[in-house]
PyMOL Python script that loads the backbone (N, CA, C, O; Angstrom):
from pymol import cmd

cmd.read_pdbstr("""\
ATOM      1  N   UNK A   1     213.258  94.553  99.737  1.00  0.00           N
ATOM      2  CA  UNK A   1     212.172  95.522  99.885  1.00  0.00           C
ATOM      3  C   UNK A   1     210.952  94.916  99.214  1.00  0.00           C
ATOM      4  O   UNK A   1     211.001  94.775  97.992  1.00  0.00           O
ATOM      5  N   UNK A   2     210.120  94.630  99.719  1.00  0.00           N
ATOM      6  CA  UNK A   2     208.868  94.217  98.982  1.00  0.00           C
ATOM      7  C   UNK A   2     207.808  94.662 100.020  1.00  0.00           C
ATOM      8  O   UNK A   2     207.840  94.612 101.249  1.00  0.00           O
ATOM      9  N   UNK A   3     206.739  95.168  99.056  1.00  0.00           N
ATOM     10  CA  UNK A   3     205.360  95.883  99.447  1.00  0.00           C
ATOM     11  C   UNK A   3     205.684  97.407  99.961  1.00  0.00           C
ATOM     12  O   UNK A   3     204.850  98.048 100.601  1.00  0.00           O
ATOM     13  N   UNK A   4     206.609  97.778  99.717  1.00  0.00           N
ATOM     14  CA  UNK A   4     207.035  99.279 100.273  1.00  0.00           C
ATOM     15  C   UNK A   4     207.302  98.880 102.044  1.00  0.00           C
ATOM     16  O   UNK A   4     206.684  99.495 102.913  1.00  0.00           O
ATOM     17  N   UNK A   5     208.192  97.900 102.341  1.00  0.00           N
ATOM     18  CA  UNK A   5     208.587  97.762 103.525  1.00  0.00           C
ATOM     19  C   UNK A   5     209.729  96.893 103.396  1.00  0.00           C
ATOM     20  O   UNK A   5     210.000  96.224 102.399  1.00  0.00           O
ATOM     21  N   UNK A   6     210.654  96.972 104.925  1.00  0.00           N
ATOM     22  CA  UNK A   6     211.952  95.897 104.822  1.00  0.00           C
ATOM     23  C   UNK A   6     211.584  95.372 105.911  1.00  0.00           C
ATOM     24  O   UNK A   6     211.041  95.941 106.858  1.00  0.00           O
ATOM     25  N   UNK A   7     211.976  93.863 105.768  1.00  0.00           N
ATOM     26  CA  UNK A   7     211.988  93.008 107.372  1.00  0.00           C
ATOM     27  C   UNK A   7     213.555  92.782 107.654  1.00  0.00           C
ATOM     28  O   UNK A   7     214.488  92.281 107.027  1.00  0.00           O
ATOM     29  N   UNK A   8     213.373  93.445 109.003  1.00  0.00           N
ATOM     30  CA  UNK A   8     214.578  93.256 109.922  1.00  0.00           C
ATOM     31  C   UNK A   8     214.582  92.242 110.894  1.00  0.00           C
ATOM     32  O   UNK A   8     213.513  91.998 111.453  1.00  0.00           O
ATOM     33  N   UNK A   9     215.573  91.615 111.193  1.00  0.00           N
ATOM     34  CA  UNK A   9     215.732  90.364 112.183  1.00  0.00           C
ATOM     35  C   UNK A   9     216.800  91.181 113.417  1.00  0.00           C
ATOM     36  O   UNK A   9     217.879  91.738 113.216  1.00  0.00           O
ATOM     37  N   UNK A  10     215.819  90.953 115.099  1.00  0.00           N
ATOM     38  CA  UNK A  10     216.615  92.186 115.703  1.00  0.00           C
ATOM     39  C   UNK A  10     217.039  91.142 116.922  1.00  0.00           C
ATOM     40  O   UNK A  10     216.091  90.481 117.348  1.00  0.00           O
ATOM     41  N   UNK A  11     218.152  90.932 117.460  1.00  0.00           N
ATOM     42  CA  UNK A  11     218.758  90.182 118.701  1.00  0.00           C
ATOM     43  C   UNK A  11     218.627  90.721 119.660  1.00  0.00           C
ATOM     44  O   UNK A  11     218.711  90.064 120.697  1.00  0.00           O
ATOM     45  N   UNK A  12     218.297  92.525 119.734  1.00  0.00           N
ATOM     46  CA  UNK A  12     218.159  92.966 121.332  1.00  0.00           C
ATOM     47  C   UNK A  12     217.064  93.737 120.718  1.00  0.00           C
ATOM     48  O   UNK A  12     216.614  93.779 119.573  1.00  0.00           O
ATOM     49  N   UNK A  13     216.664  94.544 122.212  1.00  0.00           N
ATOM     50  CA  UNK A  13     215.398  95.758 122.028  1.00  0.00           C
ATOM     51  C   UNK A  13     215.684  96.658 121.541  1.00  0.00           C
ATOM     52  O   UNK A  13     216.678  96.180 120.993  1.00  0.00           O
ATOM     53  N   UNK A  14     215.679  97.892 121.153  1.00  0.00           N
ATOM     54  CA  UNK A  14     216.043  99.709 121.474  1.00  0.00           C
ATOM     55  C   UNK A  14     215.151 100.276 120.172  1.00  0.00           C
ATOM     56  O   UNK A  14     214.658  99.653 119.233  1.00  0.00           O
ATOM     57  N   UNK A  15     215.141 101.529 120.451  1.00  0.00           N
ATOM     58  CA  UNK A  15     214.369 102.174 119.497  1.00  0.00           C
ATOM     59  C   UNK A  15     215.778 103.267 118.793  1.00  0.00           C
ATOM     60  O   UNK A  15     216.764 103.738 119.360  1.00  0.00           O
ATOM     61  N   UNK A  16     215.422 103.342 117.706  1.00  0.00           N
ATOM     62  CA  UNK A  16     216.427 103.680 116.457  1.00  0.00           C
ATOM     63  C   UNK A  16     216.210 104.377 115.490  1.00  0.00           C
ATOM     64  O   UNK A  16     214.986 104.505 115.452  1.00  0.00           O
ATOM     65  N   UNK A  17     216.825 105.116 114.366  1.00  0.00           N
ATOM     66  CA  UNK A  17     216.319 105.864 113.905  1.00  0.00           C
ATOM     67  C   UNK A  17     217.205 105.034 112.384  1.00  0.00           C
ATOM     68  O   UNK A  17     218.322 104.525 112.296  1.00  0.00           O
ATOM     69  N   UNK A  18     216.065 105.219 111.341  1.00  0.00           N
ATOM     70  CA  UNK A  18     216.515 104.516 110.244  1.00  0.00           C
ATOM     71  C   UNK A  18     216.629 105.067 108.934  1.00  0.00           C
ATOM     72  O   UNK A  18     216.066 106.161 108.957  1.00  0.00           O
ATOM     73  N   UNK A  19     217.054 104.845 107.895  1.00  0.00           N
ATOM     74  CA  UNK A  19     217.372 105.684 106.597  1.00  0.00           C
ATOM     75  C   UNK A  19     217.889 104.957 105.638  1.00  0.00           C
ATOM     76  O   UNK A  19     218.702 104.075 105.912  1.00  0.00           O
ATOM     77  N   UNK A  20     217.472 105.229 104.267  1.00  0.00           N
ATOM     78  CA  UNK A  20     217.897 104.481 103.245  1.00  0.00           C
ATOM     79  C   UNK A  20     219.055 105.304 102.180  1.00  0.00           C
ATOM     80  O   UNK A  20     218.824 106.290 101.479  1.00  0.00           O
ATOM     81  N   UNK A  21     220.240 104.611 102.309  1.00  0.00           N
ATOM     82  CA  UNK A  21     221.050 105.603 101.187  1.00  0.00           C
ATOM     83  C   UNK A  21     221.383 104.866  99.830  1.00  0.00           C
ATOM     84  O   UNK A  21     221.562 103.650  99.900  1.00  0.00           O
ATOM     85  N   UNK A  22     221.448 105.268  99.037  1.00  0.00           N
ATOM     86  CA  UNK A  22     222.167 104.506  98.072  1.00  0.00           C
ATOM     87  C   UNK A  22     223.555 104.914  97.761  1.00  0.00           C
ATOM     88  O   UNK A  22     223.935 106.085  97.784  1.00  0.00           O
ATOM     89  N   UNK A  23     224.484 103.630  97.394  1.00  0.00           N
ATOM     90  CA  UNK A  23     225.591 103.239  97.233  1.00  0.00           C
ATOM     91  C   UNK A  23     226.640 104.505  96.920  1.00  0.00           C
ATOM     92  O   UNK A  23     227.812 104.417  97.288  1.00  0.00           O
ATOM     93  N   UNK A  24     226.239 105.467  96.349  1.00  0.00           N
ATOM     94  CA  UNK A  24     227.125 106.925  96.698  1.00  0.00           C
ATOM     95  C   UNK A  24     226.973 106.988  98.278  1.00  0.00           C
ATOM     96  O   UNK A  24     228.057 107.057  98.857  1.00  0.00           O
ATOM     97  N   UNK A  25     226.202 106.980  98.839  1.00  0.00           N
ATOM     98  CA  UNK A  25     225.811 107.704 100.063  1.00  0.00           C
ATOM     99  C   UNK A  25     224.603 108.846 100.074  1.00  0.00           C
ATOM    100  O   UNK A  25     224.469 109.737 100.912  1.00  0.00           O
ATOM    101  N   UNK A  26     223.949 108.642  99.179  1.00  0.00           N
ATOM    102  CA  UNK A  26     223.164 109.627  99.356  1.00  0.00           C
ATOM    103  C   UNK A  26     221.851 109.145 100.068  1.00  0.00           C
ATOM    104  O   UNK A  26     221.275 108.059 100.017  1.00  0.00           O
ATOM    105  N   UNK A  27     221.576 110.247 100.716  1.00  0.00           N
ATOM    106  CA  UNK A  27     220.038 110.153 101.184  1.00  0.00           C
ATOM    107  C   UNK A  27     218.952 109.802 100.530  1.00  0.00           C
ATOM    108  O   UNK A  27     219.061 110.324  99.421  1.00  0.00           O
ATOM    109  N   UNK A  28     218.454 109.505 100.560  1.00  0.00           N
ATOM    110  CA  UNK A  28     217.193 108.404  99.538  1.00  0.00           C
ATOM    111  C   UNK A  28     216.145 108.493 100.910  1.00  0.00           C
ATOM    112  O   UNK A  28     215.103 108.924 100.417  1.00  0.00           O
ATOM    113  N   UNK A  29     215.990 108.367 101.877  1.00  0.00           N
ATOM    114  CA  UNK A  29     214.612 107.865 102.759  1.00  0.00           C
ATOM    115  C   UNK A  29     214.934 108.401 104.187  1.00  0.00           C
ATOM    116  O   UNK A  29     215.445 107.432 104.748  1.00  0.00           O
ATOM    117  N   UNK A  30     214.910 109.116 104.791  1.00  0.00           N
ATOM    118  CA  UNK A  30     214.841 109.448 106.442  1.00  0.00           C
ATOM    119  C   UNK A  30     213.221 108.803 106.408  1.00  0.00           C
ATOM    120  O   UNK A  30     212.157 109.179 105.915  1.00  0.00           O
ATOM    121  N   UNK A  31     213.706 107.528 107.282  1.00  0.00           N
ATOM    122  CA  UNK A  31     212.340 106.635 108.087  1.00  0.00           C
ATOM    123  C   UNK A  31     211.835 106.998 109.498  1.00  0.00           C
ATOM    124  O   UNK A  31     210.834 106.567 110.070  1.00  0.00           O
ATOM    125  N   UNK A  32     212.946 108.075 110.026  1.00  0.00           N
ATOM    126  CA  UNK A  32     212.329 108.547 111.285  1.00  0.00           C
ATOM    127  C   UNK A  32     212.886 107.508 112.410  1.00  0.00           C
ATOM    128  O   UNK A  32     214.009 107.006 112.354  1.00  0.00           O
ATOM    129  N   UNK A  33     212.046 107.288 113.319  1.00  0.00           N
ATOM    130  CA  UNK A  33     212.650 106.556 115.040  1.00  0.00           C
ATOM    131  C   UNK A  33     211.377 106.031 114.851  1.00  0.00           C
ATOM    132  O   UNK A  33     210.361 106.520 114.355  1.00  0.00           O
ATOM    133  N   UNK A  34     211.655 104.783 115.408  1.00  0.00           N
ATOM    134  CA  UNK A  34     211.055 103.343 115.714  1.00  0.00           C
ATOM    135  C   UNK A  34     211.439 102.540 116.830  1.00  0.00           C
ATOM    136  O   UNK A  34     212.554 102.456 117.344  1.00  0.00           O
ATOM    137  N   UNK A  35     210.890 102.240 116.991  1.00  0.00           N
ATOM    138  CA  UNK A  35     210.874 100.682 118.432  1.00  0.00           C
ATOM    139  C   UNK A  35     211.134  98.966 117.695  1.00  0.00           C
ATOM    140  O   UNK A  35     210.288  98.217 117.208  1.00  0.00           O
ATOM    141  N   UNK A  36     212.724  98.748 117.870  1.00  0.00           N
ATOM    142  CA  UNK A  36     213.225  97.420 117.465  1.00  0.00           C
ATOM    143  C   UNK A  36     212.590  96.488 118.650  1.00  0.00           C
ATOM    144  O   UNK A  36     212.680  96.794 119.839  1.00  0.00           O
ATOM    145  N   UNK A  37     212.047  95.510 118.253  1.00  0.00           N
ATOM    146  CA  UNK A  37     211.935  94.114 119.111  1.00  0.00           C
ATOM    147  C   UNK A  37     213.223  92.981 119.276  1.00  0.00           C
ATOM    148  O   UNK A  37     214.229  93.117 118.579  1.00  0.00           O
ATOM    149  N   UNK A  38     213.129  92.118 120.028  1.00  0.00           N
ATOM    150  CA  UNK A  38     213.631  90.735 119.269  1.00  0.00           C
ATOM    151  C   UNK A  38     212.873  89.911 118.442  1.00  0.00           C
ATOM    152  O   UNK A  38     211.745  89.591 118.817  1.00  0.00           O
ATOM    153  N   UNK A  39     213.258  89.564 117.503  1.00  0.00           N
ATOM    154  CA  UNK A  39     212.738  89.079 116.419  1.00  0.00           C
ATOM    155  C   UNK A  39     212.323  90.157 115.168  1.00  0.00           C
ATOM    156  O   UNK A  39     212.718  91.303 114.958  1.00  0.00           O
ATOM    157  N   UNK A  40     211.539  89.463 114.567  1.00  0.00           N
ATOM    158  CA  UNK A  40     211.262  89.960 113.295  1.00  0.00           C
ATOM    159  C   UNK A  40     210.578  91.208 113.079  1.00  0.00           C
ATOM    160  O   UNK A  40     209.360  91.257 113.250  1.00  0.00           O
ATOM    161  N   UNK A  41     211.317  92.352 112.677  1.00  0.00           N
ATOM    162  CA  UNK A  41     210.531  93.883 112.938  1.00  0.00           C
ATOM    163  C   UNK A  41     210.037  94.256 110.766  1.00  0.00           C
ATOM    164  O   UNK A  41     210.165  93.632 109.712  1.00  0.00           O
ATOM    165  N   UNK A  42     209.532  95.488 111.165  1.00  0.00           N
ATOM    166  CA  UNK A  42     208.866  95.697 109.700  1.00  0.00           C
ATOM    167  C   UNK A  42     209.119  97.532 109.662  1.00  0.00           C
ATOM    168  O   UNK A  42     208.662  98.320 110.490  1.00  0.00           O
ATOM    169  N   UNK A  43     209.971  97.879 108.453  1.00  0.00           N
ATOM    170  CA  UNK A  43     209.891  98.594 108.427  1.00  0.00           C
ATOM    171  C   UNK A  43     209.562  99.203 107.204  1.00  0.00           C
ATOM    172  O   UNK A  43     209.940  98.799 106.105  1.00  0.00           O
ATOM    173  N   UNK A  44     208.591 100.540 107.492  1.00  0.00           N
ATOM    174  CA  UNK A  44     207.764 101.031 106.704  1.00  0.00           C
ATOM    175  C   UNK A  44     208.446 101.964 105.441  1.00  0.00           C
ATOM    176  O   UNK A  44     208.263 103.156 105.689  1.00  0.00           O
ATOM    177  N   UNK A  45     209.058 101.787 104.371  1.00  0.00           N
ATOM    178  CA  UNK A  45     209.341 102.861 103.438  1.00  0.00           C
ATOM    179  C   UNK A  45     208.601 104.309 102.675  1.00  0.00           C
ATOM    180  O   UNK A  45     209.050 105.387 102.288  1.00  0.00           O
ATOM    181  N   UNK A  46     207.053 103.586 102.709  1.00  0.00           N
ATOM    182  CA  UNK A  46     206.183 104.358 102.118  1.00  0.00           C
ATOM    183  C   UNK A  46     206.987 105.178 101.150  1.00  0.00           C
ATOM    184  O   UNK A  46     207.224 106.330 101.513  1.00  0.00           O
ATOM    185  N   UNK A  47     207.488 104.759  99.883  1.00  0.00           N
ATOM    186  CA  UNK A  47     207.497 105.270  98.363  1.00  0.00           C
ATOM    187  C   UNK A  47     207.961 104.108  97.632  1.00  0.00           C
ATOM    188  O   UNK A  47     207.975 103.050  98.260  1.00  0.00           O
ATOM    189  N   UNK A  48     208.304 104.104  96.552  1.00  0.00           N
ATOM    190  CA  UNK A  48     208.861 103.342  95.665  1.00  0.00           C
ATOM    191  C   UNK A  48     209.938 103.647  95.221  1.00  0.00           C
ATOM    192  O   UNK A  48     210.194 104.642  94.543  1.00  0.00           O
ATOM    193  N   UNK A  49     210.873 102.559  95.676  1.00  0.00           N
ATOM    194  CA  UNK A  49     212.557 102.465  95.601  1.00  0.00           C
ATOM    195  C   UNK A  49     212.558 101.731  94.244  1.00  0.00           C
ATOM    196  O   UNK A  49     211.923 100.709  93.985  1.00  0.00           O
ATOM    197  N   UNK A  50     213.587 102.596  93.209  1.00  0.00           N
ATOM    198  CA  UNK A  50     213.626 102.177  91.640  1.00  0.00           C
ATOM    199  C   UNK A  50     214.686 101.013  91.912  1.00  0.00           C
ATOM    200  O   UNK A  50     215.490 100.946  92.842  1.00  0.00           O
ATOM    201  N   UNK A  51     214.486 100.124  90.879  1.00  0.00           N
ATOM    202  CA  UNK A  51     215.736  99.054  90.846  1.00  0.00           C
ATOM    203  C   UNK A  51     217.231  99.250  91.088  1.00  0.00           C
ATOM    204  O   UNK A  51     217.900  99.842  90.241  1.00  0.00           O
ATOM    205  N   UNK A  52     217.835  98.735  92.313  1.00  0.00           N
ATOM    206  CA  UNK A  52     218.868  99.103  92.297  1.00  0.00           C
ATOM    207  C   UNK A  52     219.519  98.519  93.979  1.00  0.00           C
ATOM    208  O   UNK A  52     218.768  97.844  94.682  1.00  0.00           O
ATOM    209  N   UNK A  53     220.536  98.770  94.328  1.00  0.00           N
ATOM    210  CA  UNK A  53     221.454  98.845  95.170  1.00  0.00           C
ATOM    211  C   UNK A  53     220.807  99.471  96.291  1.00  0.00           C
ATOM    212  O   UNK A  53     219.888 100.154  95.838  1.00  0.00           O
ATOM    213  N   UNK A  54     220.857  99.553  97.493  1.00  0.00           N
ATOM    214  CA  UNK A  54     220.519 100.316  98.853  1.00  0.00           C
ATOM    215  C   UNK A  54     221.263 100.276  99.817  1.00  0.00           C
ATOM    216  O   UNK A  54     222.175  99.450  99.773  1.00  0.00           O
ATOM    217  N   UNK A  55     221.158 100.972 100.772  1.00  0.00           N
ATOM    218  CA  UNK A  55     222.112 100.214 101.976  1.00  0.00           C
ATOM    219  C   UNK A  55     220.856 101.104 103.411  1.00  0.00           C
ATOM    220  O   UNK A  55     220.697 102.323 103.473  1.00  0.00           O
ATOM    221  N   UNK A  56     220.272 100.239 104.216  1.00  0.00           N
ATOM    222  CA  UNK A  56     219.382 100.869 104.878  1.00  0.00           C
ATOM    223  C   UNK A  56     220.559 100.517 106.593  1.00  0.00           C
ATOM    224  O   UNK A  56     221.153  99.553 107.076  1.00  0.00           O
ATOM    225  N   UNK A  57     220.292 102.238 107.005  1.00  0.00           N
ATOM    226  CA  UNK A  57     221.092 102.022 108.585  1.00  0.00           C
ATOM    227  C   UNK A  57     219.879 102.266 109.415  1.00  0.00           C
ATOM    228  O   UNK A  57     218.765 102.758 109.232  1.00  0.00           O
ATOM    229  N   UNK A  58     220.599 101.677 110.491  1.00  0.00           N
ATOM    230  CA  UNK A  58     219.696 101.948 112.088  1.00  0.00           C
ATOM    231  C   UNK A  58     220.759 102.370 112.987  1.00  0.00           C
ATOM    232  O   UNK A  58     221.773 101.716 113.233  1.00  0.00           O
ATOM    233  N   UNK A  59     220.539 103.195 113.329  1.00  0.00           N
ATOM    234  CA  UNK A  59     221.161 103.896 114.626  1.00  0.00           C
ATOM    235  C   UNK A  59     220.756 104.388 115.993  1.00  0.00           C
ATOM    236  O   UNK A  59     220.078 105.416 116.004  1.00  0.00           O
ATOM    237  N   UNK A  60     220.975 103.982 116.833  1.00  0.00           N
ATOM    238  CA  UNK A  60     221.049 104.218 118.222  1.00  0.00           C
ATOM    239  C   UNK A  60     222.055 104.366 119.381  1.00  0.00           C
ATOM    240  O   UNK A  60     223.253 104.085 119.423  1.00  0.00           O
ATOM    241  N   UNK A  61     221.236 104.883 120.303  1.00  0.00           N
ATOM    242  CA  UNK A  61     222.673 105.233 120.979  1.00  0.00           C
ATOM    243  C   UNK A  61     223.715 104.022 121.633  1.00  0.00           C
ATOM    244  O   UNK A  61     224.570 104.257 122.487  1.00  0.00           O
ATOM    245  N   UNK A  62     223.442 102.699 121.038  1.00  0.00           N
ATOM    246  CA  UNK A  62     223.740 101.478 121.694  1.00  0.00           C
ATOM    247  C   UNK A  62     224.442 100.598 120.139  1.00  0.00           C
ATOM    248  O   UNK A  62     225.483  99.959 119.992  1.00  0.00           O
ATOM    249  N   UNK A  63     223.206 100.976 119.078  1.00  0.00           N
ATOM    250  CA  UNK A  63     223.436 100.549 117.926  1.00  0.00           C
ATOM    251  C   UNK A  63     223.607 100.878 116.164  1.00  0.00           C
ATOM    252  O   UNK A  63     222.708 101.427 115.528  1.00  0.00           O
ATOM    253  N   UNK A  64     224.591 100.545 115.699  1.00  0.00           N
ATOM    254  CA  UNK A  64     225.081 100.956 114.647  1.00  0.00           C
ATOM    255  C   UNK A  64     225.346  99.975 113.432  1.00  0.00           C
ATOM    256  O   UNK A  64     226.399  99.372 113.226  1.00  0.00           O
ATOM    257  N   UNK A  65     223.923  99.920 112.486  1.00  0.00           N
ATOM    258  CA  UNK A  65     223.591  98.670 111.697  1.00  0.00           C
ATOM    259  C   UNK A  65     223.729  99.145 110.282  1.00  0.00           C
ATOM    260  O   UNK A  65     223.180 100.170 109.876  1.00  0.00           O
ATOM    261  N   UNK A  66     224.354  98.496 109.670  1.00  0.00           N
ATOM    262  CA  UNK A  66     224.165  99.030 108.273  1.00  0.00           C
ATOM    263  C   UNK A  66     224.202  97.428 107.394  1.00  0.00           C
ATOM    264  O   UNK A  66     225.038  96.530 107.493  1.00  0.00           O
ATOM    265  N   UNK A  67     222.845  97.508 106.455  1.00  0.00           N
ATOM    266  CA  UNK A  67     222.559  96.300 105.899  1.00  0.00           C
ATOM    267  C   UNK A  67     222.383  96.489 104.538  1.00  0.00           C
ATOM    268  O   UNK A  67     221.398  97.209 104.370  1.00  0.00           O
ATOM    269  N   UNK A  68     222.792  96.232 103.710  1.00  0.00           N
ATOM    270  CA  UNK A  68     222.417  96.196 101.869  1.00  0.00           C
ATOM    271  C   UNK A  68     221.305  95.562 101.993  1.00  0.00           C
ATOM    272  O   UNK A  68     221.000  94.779 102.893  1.00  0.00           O
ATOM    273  N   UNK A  69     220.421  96.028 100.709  1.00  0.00           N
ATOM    274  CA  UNK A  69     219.456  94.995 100.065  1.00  0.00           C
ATOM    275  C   UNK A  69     219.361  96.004  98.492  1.00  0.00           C
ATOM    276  O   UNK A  69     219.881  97.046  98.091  1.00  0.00           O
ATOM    277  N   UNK A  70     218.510  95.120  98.019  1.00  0.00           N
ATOM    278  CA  UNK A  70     218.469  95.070  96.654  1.00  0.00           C
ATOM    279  C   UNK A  70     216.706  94.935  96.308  1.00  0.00           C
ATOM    280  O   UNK A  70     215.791  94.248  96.762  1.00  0.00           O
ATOM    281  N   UNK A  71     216.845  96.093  95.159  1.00  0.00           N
ATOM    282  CA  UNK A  71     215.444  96.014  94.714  1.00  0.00           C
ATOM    283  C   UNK A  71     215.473  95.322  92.981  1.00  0.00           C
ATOM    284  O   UNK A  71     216.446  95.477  92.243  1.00  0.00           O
ATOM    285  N   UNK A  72     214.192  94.554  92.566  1.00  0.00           N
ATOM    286  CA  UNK A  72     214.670  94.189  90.835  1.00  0.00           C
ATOM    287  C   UNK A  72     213.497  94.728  90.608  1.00  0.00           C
ATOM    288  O   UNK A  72     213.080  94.835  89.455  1.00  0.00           O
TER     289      UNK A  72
END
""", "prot")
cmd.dss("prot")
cmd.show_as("cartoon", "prot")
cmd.util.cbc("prot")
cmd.orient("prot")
């Protein structure tokens, strides 16, 4: 996460709906629905994620992504 955004690396198209939980599972960020490209996408957090563990998903009706990252 840096600048209050994540870069995603995307192999197909679709538009998706994204969210940040932390490692309980809790809700931390509904990012709403977006339009994935191929290649390198940007997604917007707008707040400040405290140091720690994350796990941000994308879901669509095609796709089902779930990626860790880490804030210091």
């Amino acid at each position: 996460c840096n600048n209050n955004q994540l870069e995603y690396l995307c192999e197909k198209s679709f538009i998706g709906e994204s969210a940040i939980y932390d490692t309980t599972g809790k809700l931390i960020a509904n990012l709403g629905s977006q339009s994935f490209a191929i290649g390198k996408n940007i997604i917007p957090v707008n707040r400040i994620l405290p140091a720690g563990v994350y796990i941000l998903t994308i879901k669509s009706d095609t796709e089902n992504i779930t990626k860790k990252f880490m804030v210091e």
